[in-house]
mmCIF file of the N, C-alpha and C atoms, coordinates in Angstrom:
data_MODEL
# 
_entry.id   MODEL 
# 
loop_
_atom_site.group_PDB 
_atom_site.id 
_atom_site.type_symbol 
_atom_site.label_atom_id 
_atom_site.label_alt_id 
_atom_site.label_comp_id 
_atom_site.label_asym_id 
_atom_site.label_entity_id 
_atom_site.label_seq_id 
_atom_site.pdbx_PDB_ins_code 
_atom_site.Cartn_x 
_atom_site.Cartn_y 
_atom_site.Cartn_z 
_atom_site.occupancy 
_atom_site.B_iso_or_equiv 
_atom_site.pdbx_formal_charge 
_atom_site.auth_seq_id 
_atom_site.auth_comp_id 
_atom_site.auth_asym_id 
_atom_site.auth_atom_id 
_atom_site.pdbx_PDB_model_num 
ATOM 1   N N  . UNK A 1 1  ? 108.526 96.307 120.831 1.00 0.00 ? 1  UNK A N  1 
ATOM 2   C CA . UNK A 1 1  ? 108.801 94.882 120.893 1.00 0.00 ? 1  UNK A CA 1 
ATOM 3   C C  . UNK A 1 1  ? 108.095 94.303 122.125 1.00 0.00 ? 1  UNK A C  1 
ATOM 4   N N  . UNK A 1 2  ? 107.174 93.315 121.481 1.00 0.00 ? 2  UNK A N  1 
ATOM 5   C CA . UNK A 1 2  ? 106.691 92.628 123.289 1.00 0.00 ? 2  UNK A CA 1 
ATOM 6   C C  . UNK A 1 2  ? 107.526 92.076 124.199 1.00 0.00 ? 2  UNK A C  1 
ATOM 7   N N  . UNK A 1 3  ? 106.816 91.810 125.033 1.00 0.00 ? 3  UNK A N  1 
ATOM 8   C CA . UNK A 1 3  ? 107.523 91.230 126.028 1.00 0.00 ? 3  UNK A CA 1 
ATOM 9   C C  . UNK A 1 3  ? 106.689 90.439 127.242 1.00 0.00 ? 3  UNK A C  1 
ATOM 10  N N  . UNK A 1 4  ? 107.137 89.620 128.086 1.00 0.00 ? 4  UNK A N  1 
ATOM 11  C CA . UNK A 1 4  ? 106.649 88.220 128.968 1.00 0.00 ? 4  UNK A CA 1 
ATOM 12  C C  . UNK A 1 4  ? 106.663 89.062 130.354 1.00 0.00 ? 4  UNK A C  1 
ATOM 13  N N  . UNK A 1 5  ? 106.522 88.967 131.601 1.00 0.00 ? 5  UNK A N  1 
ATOM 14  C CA . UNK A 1 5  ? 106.927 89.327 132.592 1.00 0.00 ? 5  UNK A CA 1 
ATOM 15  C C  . UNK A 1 5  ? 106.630 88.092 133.442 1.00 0.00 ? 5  UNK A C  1 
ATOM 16  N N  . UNK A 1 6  ? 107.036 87.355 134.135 1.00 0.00 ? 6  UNK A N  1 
ATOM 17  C CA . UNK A 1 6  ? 106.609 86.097 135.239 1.00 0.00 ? 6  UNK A CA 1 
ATOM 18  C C  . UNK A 1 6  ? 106.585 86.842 136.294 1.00 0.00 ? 6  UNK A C  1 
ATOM 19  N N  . UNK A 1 7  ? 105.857 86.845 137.334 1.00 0.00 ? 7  UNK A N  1 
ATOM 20  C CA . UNK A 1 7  ? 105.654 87.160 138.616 1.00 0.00 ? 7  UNK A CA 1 
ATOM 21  C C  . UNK A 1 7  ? 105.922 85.782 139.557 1.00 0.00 ? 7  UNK A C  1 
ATOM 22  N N  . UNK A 1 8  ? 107.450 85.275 139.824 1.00 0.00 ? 8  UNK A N  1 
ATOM 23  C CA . UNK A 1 8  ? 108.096 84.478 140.513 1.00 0.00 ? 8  UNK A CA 1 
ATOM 24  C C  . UNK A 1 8  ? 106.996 83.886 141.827 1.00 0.00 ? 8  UNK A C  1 
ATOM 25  N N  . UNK A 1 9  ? 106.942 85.090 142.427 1.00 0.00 ? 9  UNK A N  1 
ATOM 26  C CA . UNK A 1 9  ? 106.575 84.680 143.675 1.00 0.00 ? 9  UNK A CA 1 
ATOM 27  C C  . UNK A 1 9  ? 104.671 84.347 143.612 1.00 0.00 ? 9  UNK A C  1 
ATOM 28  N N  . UNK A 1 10 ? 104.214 84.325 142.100 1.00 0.00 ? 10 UNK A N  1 
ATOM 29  C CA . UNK A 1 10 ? 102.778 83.856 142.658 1.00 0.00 ? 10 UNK A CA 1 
ATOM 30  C C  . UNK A 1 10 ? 103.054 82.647 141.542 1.00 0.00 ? 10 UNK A C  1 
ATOM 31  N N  . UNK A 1 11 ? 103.819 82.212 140.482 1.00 0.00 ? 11 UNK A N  1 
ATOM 32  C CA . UNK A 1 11 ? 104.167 81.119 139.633 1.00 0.00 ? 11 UNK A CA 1 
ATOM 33  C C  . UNK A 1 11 ? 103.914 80.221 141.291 1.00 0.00 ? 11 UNK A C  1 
ATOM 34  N N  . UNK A 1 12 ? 102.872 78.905 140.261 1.00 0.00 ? 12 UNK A N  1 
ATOM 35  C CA . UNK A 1 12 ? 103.168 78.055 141.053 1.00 0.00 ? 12 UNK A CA 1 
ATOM 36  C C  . UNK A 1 12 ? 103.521 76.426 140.386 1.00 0.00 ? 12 UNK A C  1 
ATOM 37  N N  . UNK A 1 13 ? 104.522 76.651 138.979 1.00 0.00 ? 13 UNK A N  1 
ATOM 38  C CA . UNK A 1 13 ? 105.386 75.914 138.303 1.00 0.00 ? 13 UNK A CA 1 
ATOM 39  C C  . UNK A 1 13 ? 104.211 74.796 137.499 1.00 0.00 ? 13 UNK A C  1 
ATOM 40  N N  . UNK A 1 14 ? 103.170 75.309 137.028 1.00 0.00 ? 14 UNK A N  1 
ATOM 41  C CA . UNK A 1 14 ? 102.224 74.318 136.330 1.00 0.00 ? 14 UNK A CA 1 
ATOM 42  C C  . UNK A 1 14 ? 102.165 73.783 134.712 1.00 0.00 ? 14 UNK A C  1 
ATOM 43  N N  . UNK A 1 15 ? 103.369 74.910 134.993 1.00 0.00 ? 15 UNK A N  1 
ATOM 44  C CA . UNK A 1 15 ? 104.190 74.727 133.336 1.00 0.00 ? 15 UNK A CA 1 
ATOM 45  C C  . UNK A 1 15 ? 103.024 74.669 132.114 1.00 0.00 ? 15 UNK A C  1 
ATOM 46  N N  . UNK A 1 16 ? 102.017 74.778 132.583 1.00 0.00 ? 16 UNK A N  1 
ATOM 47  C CA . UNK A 1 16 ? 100.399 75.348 131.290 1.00 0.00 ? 16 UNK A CA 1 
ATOM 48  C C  . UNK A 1 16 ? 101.647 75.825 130.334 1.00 0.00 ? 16 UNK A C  1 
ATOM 49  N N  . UNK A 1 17 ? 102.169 77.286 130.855 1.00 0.00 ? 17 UNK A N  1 
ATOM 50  C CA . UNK A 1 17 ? 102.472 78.368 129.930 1.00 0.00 ? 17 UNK A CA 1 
ATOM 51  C C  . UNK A 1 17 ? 103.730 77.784 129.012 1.00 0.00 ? 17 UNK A C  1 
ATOM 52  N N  . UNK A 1 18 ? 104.471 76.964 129.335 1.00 0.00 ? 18 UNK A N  1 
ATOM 53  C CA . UNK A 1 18 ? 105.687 76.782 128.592 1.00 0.00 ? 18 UNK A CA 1 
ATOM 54  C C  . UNK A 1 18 ? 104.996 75.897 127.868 1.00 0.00 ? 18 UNK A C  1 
ATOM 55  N N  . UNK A 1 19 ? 104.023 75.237 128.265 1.00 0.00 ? 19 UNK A N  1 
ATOM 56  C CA . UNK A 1 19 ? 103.189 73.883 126.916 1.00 0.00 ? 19 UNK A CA 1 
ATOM 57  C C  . UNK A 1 19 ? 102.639 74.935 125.564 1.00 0.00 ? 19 UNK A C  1 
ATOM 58  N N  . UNK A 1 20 ? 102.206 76.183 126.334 1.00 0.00 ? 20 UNK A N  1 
ATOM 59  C CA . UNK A 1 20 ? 101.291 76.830 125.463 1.00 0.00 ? 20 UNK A CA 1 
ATOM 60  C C  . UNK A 1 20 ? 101.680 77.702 124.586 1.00 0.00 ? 20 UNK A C  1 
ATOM 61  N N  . UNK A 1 21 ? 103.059 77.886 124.954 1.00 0.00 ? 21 UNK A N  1 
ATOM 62  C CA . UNK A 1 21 ? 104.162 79.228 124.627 1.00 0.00 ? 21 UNK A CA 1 
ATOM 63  C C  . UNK A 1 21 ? 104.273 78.792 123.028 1.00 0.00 ? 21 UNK A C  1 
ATOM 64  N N  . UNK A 1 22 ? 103.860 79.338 121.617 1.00 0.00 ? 22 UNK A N  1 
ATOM 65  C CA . UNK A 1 22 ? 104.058 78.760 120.181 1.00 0.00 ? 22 UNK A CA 1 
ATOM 66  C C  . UNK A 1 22 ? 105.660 79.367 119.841 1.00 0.00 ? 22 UNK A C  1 
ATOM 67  N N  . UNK A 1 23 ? 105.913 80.479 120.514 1.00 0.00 ? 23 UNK A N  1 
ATOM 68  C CA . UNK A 1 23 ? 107.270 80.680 120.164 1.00 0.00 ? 23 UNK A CA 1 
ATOM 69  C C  . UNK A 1 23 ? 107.918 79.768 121.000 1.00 0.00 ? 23 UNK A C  1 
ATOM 70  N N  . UNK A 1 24 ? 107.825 78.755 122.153 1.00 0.00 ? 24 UNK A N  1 
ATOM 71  C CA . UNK A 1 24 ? 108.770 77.918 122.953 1.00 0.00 ? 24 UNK A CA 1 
ATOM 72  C C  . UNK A 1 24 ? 109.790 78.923 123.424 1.00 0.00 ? 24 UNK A C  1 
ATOM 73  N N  . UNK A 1 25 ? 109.328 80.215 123.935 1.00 0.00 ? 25 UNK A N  1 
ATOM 74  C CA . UNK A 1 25 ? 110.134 80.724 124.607 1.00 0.00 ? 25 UNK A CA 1 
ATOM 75  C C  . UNK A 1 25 ? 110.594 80.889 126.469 1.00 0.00 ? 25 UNK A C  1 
ATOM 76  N N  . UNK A 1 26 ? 109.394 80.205 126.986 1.00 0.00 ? 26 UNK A N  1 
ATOM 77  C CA . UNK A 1 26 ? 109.130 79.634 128.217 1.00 0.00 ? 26 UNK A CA 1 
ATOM 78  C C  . UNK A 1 26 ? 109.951 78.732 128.234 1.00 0.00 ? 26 UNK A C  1 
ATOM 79  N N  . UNK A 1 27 ? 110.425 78.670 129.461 1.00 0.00 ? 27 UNK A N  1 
ATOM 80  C CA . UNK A 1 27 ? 111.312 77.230 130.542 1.00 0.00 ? 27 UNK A CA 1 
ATOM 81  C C  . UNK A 1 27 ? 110.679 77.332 131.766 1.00 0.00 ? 27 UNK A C  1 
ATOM 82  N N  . UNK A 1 28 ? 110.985 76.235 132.509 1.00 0.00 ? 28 UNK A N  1 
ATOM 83  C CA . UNK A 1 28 ? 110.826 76.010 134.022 1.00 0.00 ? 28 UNK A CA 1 
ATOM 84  C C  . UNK A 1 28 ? 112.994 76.756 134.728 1.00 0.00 ? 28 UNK A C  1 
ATOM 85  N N  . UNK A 1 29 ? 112.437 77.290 135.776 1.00 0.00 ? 29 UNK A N  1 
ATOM 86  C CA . UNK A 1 29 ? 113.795 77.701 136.478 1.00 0.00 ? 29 UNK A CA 1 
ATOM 87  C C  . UNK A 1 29 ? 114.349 76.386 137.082 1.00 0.00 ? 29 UNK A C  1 
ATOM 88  N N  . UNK A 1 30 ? 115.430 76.550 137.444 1.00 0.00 ? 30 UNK A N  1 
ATOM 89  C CA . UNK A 1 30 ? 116.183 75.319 138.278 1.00 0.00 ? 30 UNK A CA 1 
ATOM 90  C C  . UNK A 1 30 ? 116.235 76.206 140.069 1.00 0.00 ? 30 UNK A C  1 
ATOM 91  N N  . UNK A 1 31 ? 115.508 76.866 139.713 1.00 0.00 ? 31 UNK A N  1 
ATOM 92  C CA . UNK A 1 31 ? 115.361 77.712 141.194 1.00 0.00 ? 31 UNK A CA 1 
ATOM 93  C C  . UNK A 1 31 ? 114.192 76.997 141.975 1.00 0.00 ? 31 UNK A C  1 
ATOM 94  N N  . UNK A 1 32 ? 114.007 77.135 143.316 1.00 0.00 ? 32 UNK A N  1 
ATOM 95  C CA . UNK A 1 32 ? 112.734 76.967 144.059 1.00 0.00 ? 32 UNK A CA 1 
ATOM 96  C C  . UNK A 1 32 ? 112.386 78.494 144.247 1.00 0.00 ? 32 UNK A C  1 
ATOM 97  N N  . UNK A 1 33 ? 111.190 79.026 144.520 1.00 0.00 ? 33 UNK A N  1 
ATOM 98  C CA . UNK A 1 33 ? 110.442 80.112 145.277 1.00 0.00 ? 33 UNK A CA 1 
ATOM 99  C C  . UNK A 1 33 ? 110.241 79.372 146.900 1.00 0.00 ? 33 UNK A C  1 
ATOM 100 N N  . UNK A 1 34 ? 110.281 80.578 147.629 1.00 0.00 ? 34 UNK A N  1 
ATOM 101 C CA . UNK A 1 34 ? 109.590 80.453 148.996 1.00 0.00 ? 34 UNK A CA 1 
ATOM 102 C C  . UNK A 1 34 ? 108.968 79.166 149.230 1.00 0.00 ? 34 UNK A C  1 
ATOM 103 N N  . UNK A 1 35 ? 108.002 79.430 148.290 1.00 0.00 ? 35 UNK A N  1 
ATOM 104 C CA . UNK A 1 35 ? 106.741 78.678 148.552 1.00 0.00 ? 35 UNK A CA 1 
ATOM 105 C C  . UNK A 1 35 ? 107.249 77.026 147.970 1.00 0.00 ? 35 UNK A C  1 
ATOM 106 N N  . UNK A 1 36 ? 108.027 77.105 147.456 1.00 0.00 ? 36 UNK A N  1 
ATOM 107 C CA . UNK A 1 36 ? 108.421 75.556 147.027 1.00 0.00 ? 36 UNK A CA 1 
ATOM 108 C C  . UNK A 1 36 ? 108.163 75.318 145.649 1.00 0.00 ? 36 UNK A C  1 
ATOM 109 N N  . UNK A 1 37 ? 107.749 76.022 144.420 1.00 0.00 ? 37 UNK A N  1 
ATOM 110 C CA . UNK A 1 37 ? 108.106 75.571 143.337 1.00 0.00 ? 37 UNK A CA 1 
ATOM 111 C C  . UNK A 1 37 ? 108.602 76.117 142.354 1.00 0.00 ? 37 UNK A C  1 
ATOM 112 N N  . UNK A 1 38 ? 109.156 75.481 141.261 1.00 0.00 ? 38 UNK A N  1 
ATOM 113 C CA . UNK A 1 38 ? 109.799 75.701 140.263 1.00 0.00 ? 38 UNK A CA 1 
ATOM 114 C C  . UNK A 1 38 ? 108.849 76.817 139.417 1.00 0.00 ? 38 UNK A C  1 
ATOM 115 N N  . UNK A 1 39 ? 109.807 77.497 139.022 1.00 0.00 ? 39 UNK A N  1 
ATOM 116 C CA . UNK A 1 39 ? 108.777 79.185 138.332 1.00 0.00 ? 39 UNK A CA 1 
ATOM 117 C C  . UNK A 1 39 ? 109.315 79.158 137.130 1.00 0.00 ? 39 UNK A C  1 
ATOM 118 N N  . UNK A 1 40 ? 108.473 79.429 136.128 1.00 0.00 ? 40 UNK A N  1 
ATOM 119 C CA . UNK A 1 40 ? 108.401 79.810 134.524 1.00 0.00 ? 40 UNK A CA 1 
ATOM 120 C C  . UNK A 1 40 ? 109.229 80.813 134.547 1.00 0.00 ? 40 UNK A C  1 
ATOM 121 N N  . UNK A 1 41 ? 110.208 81.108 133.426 1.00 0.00 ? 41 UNK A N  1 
ATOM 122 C CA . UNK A 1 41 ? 110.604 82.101 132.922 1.00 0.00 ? 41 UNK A CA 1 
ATOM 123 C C  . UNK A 1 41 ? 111.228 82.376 131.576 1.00 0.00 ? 41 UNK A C  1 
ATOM 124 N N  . UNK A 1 42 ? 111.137 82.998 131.051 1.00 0.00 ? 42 UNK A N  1 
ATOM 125 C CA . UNK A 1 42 ? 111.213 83.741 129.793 1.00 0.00 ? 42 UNK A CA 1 
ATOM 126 C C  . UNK A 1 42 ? 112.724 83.383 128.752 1.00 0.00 ? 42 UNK A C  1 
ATOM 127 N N  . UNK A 1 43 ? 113.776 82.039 128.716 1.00 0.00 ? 43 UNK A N  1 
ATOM 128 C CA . UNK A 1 43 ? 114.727 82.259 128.332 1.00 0.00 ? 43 UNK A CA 1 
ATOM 129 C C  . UNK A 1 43 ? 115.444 82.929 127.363 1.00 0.00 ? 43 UNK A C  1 
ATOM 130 N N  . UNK A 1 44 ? 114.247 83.417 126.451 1.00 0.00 ? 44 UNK A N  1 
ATOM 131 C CA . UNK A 1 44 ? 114.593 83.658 125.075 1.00 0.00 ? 44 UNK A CA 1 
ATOM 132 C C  . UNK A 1 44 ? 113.384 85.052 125.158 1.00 0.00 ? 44 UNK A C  1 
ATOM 133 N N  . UNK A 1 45 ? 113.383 86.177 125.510 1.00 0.00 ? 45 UNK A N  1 
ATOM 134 C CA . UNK A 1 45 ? 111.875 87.100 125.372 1.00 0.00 ? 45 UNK A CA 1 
ATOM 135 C C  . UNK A 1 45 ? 112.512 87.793 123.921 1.00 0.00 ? 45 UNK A C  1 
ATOM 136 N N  . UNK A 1 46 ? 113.252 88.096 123.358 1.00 0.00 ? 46 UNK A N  1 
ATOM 137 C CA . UNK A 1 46 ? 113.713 88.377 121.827 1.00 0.00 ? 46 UNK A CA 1 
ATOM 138 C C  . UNK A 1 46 ? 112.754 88.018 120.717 1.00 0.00 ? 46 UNK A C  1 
ATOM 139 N N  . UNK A 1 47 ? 112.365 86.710 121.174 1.00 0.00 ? 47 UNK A N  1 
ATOM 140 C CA . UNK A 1 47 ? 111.282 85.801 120.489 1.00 0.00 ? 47 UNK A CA 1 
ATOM 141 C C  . UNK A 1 47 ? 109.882 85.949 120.433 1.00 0.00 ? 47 UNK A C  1 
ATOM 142 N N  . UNK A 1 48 ? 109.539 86.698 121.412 1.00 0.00 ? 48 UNK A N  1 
ATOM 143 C CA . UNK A 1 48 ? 108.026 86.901 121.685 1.00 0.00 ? 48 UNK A CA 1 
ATOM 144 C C  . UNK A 1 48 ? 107.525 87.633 121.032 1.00 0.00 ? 48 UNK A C  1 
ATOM 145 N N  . UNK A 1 49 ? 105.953 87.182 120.619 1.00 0.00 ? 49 UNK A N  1 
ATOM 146 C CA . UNK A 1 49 ? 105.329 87.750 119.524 1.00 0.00 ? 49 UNK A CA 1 
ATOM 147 C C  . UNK A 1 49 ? 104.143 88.694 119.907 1.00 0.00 ? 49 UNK A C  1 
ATOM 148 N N  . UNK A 1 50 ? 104.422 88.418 121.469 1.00 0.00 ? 50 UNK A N  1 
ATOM 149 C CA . UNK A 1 50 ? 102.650 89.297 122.175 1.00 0.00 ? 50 UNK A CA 1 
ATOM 150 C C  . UNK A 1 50 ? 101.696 88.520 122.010 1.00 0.00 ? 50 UNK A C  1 
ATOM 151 N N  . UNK A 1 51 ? 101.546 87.158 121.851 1.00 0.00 ? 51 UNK A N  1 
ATOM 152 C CA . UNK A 1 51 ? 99.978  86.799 121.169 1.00 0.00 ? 51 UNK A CA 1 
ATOM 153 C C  . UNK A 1 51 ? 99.443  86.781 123.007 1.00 0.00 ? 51 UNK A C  1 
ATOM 154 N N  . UNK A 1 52 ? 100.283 86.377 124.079 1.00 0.00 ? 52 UNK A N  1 
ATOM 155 C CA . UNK A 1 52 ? 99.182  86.414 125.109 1.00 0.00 ? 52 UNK A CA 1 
ATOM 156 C C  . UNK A 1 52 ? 98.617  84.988 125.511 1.00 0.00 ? 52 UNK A C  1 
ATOM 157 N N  . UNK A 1 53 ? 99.037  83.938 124.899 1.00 0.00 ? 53 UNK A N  1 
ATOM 158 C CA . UNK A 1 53 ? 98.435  82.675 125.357 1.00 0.00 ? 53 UNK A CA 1 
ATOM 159 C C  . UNK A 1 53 ? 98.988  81.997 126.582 1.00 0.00 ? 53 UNK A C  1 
ATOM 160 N N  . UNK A 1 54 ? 99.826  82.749 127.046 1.00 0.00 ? 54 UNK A N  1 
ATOM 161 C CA . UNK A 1 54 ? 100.590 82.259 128.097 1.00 0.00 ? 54 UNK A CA 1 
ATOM 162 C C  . UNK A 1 54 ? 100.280 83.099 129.003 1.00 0.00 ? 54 UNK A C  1 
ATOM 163 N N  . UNK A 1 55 ? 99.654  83.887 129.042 1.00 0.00 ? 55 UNK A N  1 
ATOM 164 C CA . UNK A 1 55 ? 99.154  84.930 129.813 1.00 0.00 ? 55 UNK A CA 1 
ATOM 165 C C  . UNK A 1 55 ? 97.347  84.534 130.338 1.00 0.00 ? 55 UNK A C  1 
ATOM 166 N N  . UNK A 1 56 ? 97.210  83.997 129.234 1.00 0.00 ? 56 UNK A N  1 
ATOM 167 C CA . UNK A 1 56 ? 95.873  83.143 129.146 1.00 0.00 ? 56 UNK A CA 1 
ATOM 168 C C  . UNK A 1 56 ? 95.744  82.013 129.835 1.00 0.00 ? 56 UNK A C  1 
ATOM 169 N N  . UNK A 1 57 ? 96.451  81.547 129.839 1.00 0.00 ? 57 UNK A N  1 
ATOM 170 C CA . UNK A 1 57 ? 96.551  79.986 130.445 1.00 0.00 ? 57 UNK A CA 1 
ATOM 171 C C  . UNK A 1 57 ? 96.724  79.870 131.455 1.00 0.00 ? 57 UNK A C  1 
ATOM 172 N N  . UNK A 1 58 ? 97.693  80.938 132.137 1.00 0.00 ? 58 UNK A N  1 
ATOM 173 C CA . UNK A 1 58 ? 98.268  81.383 133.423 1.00 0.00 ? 58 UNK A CA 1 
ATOM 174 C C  . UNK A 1 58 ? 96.539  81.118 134.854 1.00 0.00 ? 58 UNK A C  1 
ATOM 175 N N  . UNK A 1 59 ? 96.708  79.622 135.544 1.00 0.00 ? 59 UNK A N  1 
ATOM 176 C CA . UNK A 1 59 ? 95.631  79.862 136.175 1.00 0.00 ? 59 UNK A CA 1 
ATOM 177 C C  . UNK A 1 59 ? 95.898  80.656 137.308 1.00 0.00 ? 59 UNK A C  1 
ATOM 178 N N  . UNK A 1 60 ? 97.410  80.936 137.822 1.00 0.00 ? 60 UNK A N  1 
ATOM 179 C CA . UNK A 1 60 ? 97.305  81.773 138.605 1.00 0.00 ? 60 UNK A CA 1 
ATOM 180 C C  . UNK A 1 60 ? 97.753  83.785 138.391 1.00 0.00 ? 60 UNK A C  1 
ATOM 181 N N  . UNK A 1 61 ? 97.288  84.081 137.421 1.00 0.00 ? 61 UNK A N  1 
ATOM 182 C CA . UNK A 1 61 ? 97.502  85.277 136.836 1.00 0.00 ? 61 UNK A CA 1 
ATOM 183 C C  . UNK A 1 61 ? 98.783  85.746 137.212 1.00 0.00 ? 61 UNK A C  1 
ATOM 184 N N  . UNK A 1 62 ? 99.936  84.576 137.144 1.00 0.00 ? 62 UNK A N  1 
ATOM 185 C CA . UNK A 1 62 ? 101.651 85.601 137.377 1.00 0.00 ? 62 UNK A CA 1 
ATOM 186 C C  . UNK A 1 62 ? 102.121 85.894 135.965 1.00 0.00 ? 62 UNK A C  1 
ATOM 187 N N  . UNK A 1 63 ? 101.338 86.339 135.058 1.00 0.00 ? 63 UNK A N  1 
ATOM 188 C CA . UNK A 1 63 ? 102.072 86.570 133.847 1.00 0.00 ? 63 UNK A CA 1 
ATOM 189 C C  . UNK A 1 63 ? 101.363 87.961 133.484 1.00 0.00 ? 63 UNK A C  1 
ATOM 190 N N  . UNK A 1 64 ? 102.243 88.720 132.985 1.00 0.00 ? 64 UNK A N  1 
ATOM 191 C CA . UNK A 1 64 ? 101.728 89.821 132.123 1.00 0.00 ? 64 UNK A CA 1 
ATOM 192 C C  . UNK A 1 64 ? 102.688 90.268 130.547 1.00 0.00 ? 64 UNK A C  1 
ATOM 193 N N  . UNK A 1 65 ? 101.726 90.502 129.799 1.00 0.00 ? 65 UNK A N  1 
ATOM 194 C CA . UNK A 1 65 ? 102.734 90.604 128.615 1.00 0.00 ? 65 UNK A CA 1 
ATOM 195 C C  . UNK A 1 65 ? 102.355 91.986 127.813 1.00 0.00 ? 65 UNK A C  1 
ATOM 196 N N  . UNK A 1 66 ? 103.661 92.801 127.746 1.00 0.00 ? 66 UNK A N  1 
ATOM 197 C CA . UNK A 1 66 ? 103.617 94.261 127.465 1.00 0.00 ? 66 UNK A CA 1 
ATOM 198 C C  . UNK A 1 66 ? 104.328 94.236 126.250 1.00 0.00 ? 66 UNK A C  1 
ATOM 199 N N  . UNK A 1 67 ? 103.895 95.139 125.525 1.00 0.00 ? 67 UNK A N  1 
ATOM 200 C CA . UNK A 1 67 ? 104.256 95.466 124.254 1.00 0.00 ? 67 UNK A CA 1 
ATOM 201 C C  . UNK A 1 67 ? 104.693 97.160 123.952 1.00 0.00 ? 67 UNK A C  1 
ATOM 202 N N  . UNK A 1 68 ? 105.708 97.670 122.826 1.00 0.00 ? 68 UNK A N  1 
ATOM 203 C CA . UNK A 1 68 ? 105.496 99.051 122.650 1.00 0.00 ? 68 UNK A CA 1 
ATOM 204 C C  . UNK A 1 68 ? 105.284 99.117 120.815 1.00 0.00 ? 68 UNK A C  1 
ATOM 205 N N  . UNK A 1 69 ? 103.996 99.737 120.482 1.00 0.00 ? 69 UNK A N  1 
ATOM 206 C CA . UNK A 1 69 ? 103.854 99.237 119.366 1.00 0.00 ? 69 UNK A CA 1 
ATOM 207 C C  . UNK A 1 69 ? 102.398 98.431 119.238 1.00 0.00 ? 69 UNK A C  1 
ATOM 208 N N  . UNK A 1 70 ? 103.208 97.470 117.600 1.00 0.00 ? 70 UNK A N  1 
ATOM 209 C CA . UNK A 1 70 ? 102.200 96.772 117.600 1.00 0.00 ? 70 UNK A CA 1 
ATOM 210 C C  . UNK A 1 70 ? 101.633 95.528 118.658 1.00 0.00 ? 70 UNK A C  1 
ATOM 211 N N  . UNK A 1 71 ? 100.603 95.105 118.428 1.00 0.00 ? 71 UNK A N  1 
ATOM 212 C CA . UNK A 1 71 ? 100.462 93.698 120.086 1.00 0.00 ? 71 UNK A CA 1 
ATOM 213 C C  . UNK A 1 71 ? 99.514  92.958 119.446 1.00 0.00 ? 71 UNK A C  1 
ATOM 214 N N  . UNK A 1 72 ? 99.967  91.899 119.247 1.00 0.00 ? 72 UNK A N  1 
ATOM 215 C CA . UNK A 1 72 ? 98.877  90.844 118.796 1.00 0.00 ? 72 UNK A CA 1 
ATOM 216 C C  . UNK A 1 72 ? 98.519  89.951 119.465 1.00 0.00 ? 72 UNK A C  1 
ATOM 217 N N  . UNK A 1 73 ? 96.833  90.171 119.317 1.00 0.00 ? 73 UNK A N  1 
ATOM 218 C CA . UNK A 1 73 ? 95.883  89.442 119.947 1.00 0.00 ? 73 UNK A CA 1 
ATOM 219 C C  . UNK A 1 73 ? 94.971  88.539 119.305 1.00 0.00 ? 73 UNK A C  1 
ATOM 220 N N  . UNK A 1 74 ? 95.162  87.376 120.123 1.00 0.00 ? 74 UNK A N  1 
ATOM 221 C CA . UNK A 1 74 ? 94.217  86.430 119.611 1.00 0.00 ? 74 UNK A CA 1 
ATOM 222 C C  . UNK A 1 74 ? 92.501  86.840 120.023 1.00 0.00 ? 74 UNK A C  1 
ATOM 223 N N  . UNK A 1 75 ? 92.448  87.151 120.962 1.00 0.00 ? 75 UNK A N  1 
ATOM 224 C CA . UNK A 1 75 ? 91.560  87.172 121.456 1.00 0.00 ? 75 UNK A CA 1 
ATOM 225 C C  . UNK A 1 75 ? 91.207  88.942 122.086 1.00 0.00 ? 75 UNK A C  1 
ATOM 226 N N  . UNK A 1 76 ? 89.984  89.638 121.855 1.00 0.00 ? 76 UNK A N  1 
ATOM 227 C CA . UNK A 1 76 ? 89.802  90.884 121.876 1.00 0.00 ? 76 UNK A CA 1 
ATOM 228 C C  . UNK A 1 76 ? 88.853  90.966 123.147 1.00 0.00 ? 76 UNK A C  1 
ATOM 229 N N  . UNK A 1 77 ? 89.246  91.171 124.471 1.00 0.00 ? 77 UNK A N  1 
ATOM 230 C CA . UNK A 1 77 ? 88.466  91.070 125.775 1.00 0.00 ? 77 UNK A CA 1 
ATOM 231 C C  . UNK A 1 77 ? 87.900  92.370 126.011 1.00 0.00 ? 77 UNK A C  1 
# 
């Protein structure tokens, strides 16, 4: 089953990924980080399909998305 991972502390709340998320499984936290902003996270990862577009979009690379199994990709890098 895939899965999302946010890396809190380099999120810098640009919310790309929750626009881009097709399952809408992304939110913004009601938390601050250190650094002062609101961080993406995963409310629903049950939902996730692996496609990776949120991982894609991510301009500051805090996302990684792991799968065990199958993993679908849009895109073959």
């Amino acid at each position: 089953m895939p899965g999302v991972t946010i890396d809190k502390n380099h999120c810098k709340g640009c919310e790309l990924c929750v626009q881009a998320c097709p399952q809408q499984i992304l939110s913004m936290s009601k938390e601050i980080t250190v650094r002062g902003y609101f961080y993406a996270y995963a409310h629903d990862p049950s939902r996730c399909i692996g496609c990776m577009i949120c991982a894609i979009t991510c301009p500051d690379a805090a996302i990684e998305v792991h799968s065990n199994g199958t993993q679908y990709q849009l895109f073959a890098y």
